[in-house]
N, C-alpha and C positions, 0 to 999 in steps of 0.2 A: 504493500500500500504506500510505504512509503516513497519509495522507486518513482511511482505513478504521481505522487503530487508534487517531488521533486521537477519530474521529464515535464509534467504538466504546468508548472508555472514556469519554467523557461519559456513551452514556446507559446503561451498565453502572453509574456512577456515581450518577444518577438512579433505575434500576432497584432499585437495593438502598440507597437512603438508608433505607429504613424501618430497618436496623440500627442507623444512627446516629439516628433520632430515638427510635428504642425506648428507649435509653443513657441517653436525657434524661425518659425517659419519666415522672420525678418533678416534672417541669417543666410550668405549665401551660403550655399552648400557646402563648396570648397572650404569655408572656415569652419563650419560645424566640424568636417571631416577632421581639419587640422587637429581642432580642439578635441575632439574623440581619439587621436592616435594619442597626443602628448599625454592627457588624463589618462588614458586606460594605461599607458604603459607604465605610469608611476603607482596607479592601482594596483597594478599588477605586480609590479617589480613587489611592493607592502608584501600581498600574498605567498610571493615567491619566496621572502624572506622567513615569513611567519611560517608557514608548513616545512621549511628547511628545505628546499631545492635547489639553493644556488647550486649547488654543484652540477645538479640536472641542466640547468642553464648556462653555465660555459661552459661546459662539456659542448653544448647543442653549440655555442659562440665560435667554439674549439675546431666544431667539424666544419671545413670547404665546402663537402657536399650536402652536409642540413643546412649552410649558409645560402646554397646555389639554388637550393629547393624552395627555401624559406622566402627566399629576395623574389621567385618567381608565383611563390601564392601572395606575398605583398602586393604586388601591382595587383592582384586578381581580387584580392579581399578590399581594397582601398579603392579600387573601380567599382566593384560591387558597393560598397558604401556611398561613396560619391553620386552612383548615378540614381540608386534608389532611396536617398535625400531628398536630392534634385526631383524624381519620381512623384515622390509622395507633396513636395510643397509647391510642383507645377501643374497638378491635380489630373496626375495620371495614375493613382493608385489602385487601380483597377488593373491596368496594365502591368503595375509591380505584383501584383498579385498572381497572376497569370502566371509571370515567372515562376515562380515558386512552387505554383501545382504543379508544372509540369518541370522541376529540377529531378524528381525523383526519376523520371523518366530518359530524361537528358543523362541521368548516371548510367542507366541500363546502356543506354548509346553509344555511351564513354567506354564504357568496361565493354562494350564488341567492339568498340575502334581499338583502343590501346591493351586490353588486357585482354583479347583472343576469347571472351567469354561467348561463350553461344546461347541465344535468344530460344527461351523454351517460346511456345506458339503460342503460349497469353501474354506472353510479354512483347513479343513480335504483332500481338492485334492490337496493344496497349499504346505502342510507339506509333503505329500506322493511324491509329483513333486521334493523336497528340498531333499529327502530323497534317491529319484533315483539317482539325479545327485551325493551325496555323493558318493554311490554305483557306479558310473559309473567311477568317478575322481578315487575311489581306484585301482577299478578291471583294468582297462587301465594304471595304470602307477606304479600299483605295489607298492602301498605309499596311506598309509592311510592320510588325510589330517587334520591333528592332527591340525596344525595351524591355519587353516579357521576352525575350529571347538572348538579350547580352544578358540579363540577371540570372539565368537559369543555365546557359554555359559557362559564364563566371563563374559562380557558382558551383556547377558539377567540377570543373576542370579544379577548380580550390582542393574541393574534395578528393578528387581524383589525386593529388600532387599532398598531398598533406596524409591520404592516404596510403604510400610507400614513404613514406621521411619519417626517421625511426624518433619521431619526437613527441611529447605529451600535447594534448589539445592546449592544456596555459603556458605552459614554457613557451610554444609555440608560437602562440599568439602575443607573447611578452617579447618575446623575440623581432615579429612582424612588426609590433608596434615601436620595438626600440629602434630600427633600421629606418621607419619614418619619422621618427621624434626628431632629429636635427632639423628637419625636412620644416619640418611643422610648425617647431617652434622658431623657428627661423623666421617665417612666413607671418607667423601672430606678434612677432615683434615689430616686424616692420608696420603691419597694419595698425598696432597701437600707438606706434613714433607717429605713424603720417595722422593719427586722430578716425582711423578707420575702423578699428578693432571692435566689437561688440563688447567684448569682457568688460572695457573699461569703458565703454562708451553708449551702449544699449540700456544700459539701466540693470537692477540689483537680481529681480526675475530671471532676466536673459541670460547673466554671467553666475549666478547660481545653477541655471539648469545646463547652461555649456562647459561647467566642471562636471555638474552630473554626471555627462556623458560617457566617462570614464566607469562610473559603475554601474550606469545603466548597458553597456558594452560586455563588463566581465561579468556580472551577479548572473545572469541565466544562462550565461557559459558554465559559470560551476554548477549551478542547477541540473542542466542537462547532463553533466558527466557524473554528479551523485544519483542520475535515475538510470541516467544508459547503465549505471552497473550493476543496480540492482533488479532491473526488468530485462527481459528479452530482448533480441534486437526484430521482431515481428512486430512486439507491441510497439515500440520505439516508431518504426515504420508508420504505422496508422496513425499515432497521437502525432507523428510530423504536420500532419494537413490541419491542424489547429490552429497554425502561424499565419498560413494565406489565407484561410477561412475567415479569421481577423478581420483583415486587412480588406479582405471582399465586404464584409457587414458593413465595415466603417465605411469604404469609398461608397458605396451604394447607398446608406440610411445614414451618417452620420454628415458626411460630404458632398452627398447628392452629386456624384459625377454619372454621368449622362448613360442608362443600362438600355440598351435597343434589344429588339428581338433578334435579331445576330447574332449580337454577346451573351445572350443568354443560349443559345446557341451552342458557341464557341463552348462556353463553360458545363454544357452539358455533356457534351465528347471529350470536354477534360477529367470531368468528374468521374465517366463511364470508363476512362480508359485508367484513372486511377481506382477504381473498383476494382476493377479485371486484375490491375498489375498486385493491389492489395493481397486481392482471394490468391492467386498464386504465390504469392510470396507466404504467405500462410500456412500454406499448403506446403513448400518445398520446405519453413522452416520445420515443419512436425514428421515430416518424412525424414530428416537431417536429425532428428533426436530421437523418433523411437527408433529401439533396438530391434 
Protein backbone atom coordinates (compact mmCIF):
# COMPACT_ATOMS: atom_id res chain seq x y z
CA UNK A 1 0.00 0.00 0.00
CA UNK A 2 2.52 1.89 0.74
CA UNK A 3 4.52 1.56 -2.79
CA UNK A 4 1.14 2.70 -4.28
CA UNK A 5 0.63 6.05 -2.44
CA UNK A 6 4.28 6.71 -2.77
CA UNK A 7 4.38 5.94 -7.02
CA UNK A 8 0.96 7.78 -6.65
CA UNK A 9 1.64 11.02 -5.56
CA UNK A 10 4.68 11.56 -7.69
CA UNK A 11 2.81 11.28 -10.68
CA UNK A 12 -0.34 13.05 -9.23
CA UNK A 13 2.52 15.44 -8.72
CA UNK A 14 3.76 15.43 -12.27
CA UNK A 15 0.10 15.23 -13.51
CA UNK A 16 -0.92 18.63 -12.27
CA UNK A 17 2.57 20.66 -12.40
CA UNK A 18 0.94 22.62 -15.11
CA UNK A 19 -0.76 24.64 -11.92
CA UNK A 20 2.57 25.49 -10.63
CA UNK A 21 4.15 26.56 -13.87
CA UNK A 22 0.90 28.55 -14.80
CA UNK A 23 1.84 30.62 -11.39
CA UNK A 24 5.16 31.44 -13.17
CA UNK A 25 3.40 31.96 -16.01
CA UNK A 26 5.05 35.70 -16.37
CA UNK A 27 8.40 33.99 -16.57
CA UNK A 28 9.89 33.02 -19.62
CA UNK A 29 10.51 29.63 -19.87
CA UNK A 30 14.10 29.80 -20.54
CA UNK A 31 14.56 31.31 -16.99
CA UNK A 32 12.13 29.13 -15.06
CA UNK A 33 14.27 26.33 -16.78
CA UNK A 34 17.46 28.05 -15.52
CA UNK A 35 16.10 28.46 -12.01
CA UNK A 36 14.96 24.69 -11.94
CA UNK A 37 18.52 23.32 -12.92
CA UNK A 38 20.56 25.70 -10.29
CA UNK A 39 17.65 24.94 -7.22
CA UNK A 40 17.30 21.35 -7.94
CA UNK A 41 20.97 20.67 -8.15
CA UNK A 42 21.68 22.30 -4.71
CA UNK A 43 18.46 20.33 -3.60
CA UNK A 44 19.99 17.60 -4.57
CA UNK A 45 23.57 17.84 -3.87
CA UNK A 46 21.58 18.51 0.55
CA UNK A 47 20.14 14.91 -0.30
CA UNK A 48 23.14 13.48 -1.76
CA UNK A 49 24.92 14.49 1.35
CA UNK A 50 22.25 13.51 3.92
CA UNK A 51 21.70 9.72 2.66
CA UNK A 52 25.78 9.52 2.20
CA UNK A 53 26.31 9.08 -1.44
CA UNK A 54 28.94 11.27 -2.26
CA UNK A 55 30.94 8.62 -3.05
CA UNK A 56 28.18 7.28 -5.52
CA UNK A 57 28.53 10.71 -7.01
CA UNK A 58 32.18 11.10 -8.11
CA UNK A 59 32.60 7.97 -8.67
CA UNK A 60 29.52 8.76 -11.51
CA UNK A 61 31.92 12.40 -11.92
CA UNK A 62 34.86 9.98 -12.13
CA UNK A 63 33.54 7.81 -15.05
CA UNK A 64 34.04 9.52 -19.13
CA UNK A 65 31.42 7.28 -20.11
CA UNK A 66 28.58 8.17 -17.33
CA UNK A 67 29.86 11.78 -18.12
CA UNK A 68 29.36 11.00 -22.17
CA UNK A 69 25.91 9.41 -21.37
CA UNK A 70 24.83 11.86 -18.72
CA UNK A 71 25.88 15.26 -20.99
CA UNK A 72 23.80 13.46 -23.79
CA UNK A 73 20.32 12.93 -21.46
CA UNK A 74 21.11 16.70 -20.26
CA UNK A 75 20.25 18.21 -23.55
CA UNK A 76 17.22 15.74 -23.80
CA UNK A 77 15.86 16.34 -20.02
CA UNK A 78 16.51 20.33 -20.23
CA UNK A 79 14.72 20.32 -23.81
CA UNK A 80 12.01 18.27 -22.55
CA UNK A 81 11.65 20.82 -19.61
CA UNK A 82 12.16 23.87 -21.67
CA UNK A 83 9.78 23.04 -24.33
CA UNK A 84 6.89 21.66 -22.12
CA UNK A 85 7.14 25.04 -19.91
CA UNK A 86 6.81 26.87 -22.84
CA UNK A 87 3.84 24.09 -23.78
CA UNK A 88 1.85 24.59 -20.85
CA UNK A 89 2.19 28.75 -20.43
CA UNK A 90 1.51 29.05 -24.47
CA UNK A 91 -1.77 27.06 -23.98
CA UNK A 92 -0.81 24.15 -25.71
CA UNK A 93 -1.31 21.73 -22.81
CA UNK A 94 -3.32 19.43 -24.60
CA UNK A 95 -0.66 18.82 -26.95
CA UNK A 96 1.91 18.38 -23.90
CA UNK A 97 -0.39 15.86 -22.92
CA UNK A 98 -0.45 13.95 -25.85
CA UNK A 99 3.12 13.57 -25.59
CA UNK A 100 3.13 11.71 -22.74
CA UNK A 101 0.34 9.03 -23.56
CA UNK A 102 1.92 8.07 -26.17
CA UNK A 103 5.82 8.09 -24.43
CA UNK A 104 5.10 4.74 -23.30
CA UNK A 105 4.76 3.62 -26.74
CA UNK A 106 7.51 5.74 -28.33
CA UNK A 107 9.70 3.23 -25.64
CA UNK A 108 8.31 0.13 -27.39
CA UNK A 109 9.63 1.83 -30.73
CA UNK A 110 12.91 2.75 -29.17
CA UNK A 111 13.61 -0.73 -27.74
CA UNK A 112 12.88 -2.24 -31.66
CA UNK A 113 15.05 0.54 -33.15
CA UNK A 114 18.06 0.29 -30.61
CA UNK A 115 17.69 -2.68 -28.59
CA UNK A 116 16.68 -5.43 -31.39
CA UNK A 117 13.50 -6.09 -29.17
CA UNK A 118 10.73 -7.80 -31.09
CA UNK A 119 7.00 -6.33 -31.09
CA UNK A 120 4.73 -9.17 -29.80
CA UNK A 121 1.37 -8.28 -32.14
CA UNK A 122 -0.54 -6.19 -29.30
CA UNK A 123 2.16 -4.13 -29.03
CA UNK A 124 2.79 -3.85 -32.83
CA UNK A 125 -1.41 -2.82 -33.02
CA UNK A 126 -0.70 -0.40 -30.05
CA UNK A 127 2.03 1.51 -32.15
CA UNK A 128 0.18 1.37 -35.46
CA UNK A 129 -3.25 2.79 -33.30
CA UNK A 130 -0.59 5.63 -31.96
CA UNK A 131 0.52 6.10 -35.39
CA UNK A 132 -3.05 6.73 -36.89
CA UNK A 133 -4.02 9.10 -34.48
CA UNK A 134 -0.71 11.15 -35.24
CA UNK A 135 -1.98 10.98 -38.98
CA UNK A 136 -5.30 11.80 -38.06
CA UNK A 137 -4.33 15.07 -35.54
CA UNK A 138 -2.00 16.35 -38.66
CA UNK A 139 -4.24 15.78 -41.65
CA UNK A 140 -7.48 17.59 -39.79
CA UNK A 141 -5.88 20.42 -38.43
CA UNK A 142 -3.21 21.04 -40.88
CA UNK A 143 -0.30 21.06 -38.03
CA UNK A 144 1.98 18.42 -37.70
CA UNK A 145 2.06 17.86 -33.88
CA UNK A 146 5.66 18.57 -33.45
CA UNK A 147 5.14 19.02 -29.69
CA UNK A 148 3.32 15.85 -28.54
CA UNK A 149 5.96 14.22 -30.54
CA UNK A 150 9.44 16.14 -29.50
CA UNK A 151 8.02 15.58 -25.66
CA UNK A 152 7.56 11.80 -26.15
CA UNK A 153 10.91 11.11 -28.14
CA UNK A 154 12.73 13.26 -25.73
CA UNK A 155 11.56 11.60 -23.50
CA UNK A 156 11.74 7.98 -24.52
CA UNK A 157 15.36 8.59 -25.99
CA UNK A 158 16.11 10.08 -21.99
CA UNK A 159 14.90 6.90 -20.91
CA UNK A 160 16.37 4.97 -23.31
CA UNK A 161 20.01 6.50 -22.41
CA UNK A 162 19.74 6.70 -18.69
CA UNK A 163 18.55 3.21 -19.12
CA UNK A 164 22.06 1.57 -19.85
CA UNK A 165 24.29 4.39 -17.70
CA UNK A 166 25.11 2.39 -14.62
CA UNK A 167 23.81 5.33 -12.57
CA UNK A 168 21.05 5.93 -9.78
CA UNK A 169 17.84 7.90 -10.82
CA UNK A 170 19.24 11.03 -8.04
CA UNK A 171 22.91 10.88 -8.56
CA UNK A 172 21.88 11.05 -11.96
CA UNK A 173 19.89 13.77 -12.11
CA UNK A 174 22.31 15.79 -9.57
CA UNK A 175 24.66 15.09 -11.93
CA UNK A 176 22.49 16.47 -15.12
CA UNK A 177 21.76 19.37 -13.09
CA UNK A 178 25.29 20.06 -11.99
CA UNK A 179 26.63 20.05 -15.62
CA UNK A 180 23.98 22.80 -16.25
CA UNK A 181 24.30 24.84 -13.16
CA UNK A 182 27.30 27.03 -14.42
CA UNK A 183 25.19 27.39 -17.51
CA UNK A 184 22.35 28.76 -15.51
CA UNK A 185 23.56 30.47 -13.15
CA UNK A 186 25.56 32.21 -15.27
CA UNK A 187 22.44 33.29 -17.27
CA UNK A 188 20.30 34.57 -13.95
CA UNK A 189 23.11 36.61 -13.08
CA UNK A 190 23.38 38.50 -15.80
CA UNK A 191 19.50 38.91 -16.07
CA UNK A 192 19.42 40.32 -12.47
CA UNK A 193 22.79 42.86 -13.32
CA UNK A 194 20.69 44.13 -16.41
CA UNK A 195 17.35 44.59 -13.85
CA UNK A 196 15.70 41.41 -15.96
CA UNK A 197 15.65 38.76 -13.49
CA UNK A 198 12.33 37.61 -11.86
CA UNK A 199 13.84 36.53 -8.59
CA UNK A 200 14.67 39.82 -7.67
CA UNK A 201 12.40 41.79 -9.78
CA UNK A 202 8.87 39.92 -10.17
CA UNK A 203 7.93 40.33 -6.63
CA UNK A 204 8.13 37.93 -3.33
CA UNK A 205 5.40 35.09 -4.84
CA UNK A 206 7.25 34.70 -8.10
CA UNK A 207 10.86 34.32 -6.56
CA UNK A 208 9.43 32.01 -3.67
CA UNK A 209 7.87 29.64 -6.14
CA UNK A 210 11.19 29.91 -8.72
CA UNK A 211 13.27 28.58 -5.69
CA UNK A 212 10.46 26.08 -5.32
CA UNK A 213 11.30 24.73 -8.22
CA UNK A 214 14.12 22.83 -7.04
CA UNK A 215 11.96 20.70 -4.80
CA UNK A 216 9.08 20.71 -6.78
CA UNK A 217 11.66 18.99 -9.44
CA UNK A 218 13.32 16.26 -6.86
CA UNK A 219 10.38 15.51 -4.14
CA UNK A 220 8.21 13.16 -6.77
CA UNK A 221 11.57 11.94 -8.09
CA UNK A 222 12.09 10.32 -4.61
CA UNK A 223 8.59 9.46 -4.44
CA UNK A 224 8.44 7.40 -7.44
CA UNK A 225 11.69 5.55 -6.66
CA UNK A 226 10.23 4.63 -2.93
CA UNK A 227 7.06 3.19 -4.85
CA UNK A 228 8.84 1.73 -8.15
CA UNK A 229 10.49 -0.51 -5.24
CA UNK A 230 8.07 -1.47 -3.47
CA UNK A 231 5.36 -2.26 -6.35
CA UNK A 232 5.60 -4.17 -9.41
CA UNK A 233 6.85 -2.77 -12.52
CA UNK A 234 3.06 -3.77 -14.21
CA UNK A 235 1.45 -1.78 -11.63
CA UNK A 236 4.06 1.02 -12.18
CA UNK A 237 3.13 0.96 -15.86
CA UNK A 238 -0.69 1.67 -15.46
CA UNK A 239 -0.46 4.38 -12.44
CA UNK A 240 2.06 6.10 -15.20
CA UNK A 241 -1.15 7.49 -17.20
CA UNK A 242 -2.06 9.58 -14.19
CA UNK A 243 0.50 12.24 -15.00
CA UNK A 244 -1.01 13.01 -18.73
CA UNK A 245 -4.45 12.40 -17.41
CA UNK A 246 -3.75 15.52 -15.24
CA UNK A 247 -2.65 17.47 -17.56
CA UNK A 248 -5.62 16.50 -20.17
CA UNK A 249 -8.49 17.52 -17.12
CA UNK A 250 -6.67 20.68 -16.52
CA UNK A 251 -6.11 21.92 -20.25
CA UNK A 252 -9.75 20.89 -21.05
CA UNK A 253 -11.98 22.00 -17.64
CA UNK A 254 -9.44 24.18 -15.92
CA UNK A 255 -7.87 26.14 -19.12
CA UNK A 256 -10.43 25.76 -21.47
CA UNK A 257 -8.14 25.12 -24.51
CA UNK A 258 -10.16 24.47 -27.41
CA UNK A 259 -11.37 20.19 -27.57
CA UNK A 260 -12.83 19.59 -31.26
CA UNK A 261 -14.25 16.34 -32.39
CA UNK A 262 -10.89 15.40 -33.83
CA UNK A 263 -9.14 15.56 -30.76
CA UNK A 264 -11.34 13.74 -29.08
CA UNK A 265 -10.69 11.47 -31.62
CA UNK A 266 -7.05 11.43 -31.70
CA UNK A 267 -7.29 10.68 -27.82
CA UNK A 268 -9.44 7.82 -28.37
CA UNK A 269 -6.87 5.78 -30.43
CA UNK A 270 -4.54 6.99 -27.84
CA UNK A 271 -6.23 5.76 -25.04
CA UNK A 272 -7.28 2.20 -27.18
CA UNK A 273 -3.86 1.76 -28.06
CA UNK A 274 -2.74 2.27 -24.58
CA UNK A 275 -5.21 -0.22 -23.25
CA UNK A 276 -4.07 -2.89 -25.64
CA UNK A 277 -0.28 -2.01 -24.85
CA UNK A 278 -1.50 -2.04 -20.82
CA UNK A 279 -3.45 -5.69 -21.01
CA UNK A 280 -0.32 -7.02 -22.69
CA UNK A 281 2.09 -5.82 -20.64
CA UNK A 282 0.19 -7.46 -17.85
CA UNK A 283 -0.04 -10.40 -19.33
CA UNK A 284 3.76 -10.91 -20.29
CA UNK A 285 4.53 -9.41 -16.62
CA UNK A 286 2.48 -12.72 -14.92
CA UNK A 287 3.78 -15.14 -17.53
CA UNK A 288 7.55 -13.74 -16.55
CA UNK A 289 6.74 -14.61 -12.64
CA UNK A 290 4.75 -17.70 -12.51
CA UNK A 291 6.69 -20.74 -12.34
Amino acid sequence: MAGVLYAGGAFLAWGFSPVYWKALQSVPALEIVAHRVVWSFLFLAVLILVQGRWCEFRSALGSPRVLLELSLTTLLVSGNWLLYIWAVNAGHLLQASLGYYINPLVNVLLGMVFLRERLRRPQALAVLLACTAVVLRSVSFGQFPWIALTLGFSFGLYGLIRKIAPVGSLVGLAVETLLLTPIGAAYLVYLEMHGAGALLHGGLAVGVLLVGTGVFTAVPLLLFNLGARRINLSTVGLMQYTAPSGMFLLAVFAYGEPFTAVQAWTFVLIWSALAIYSLDSVRAFRRAVTP
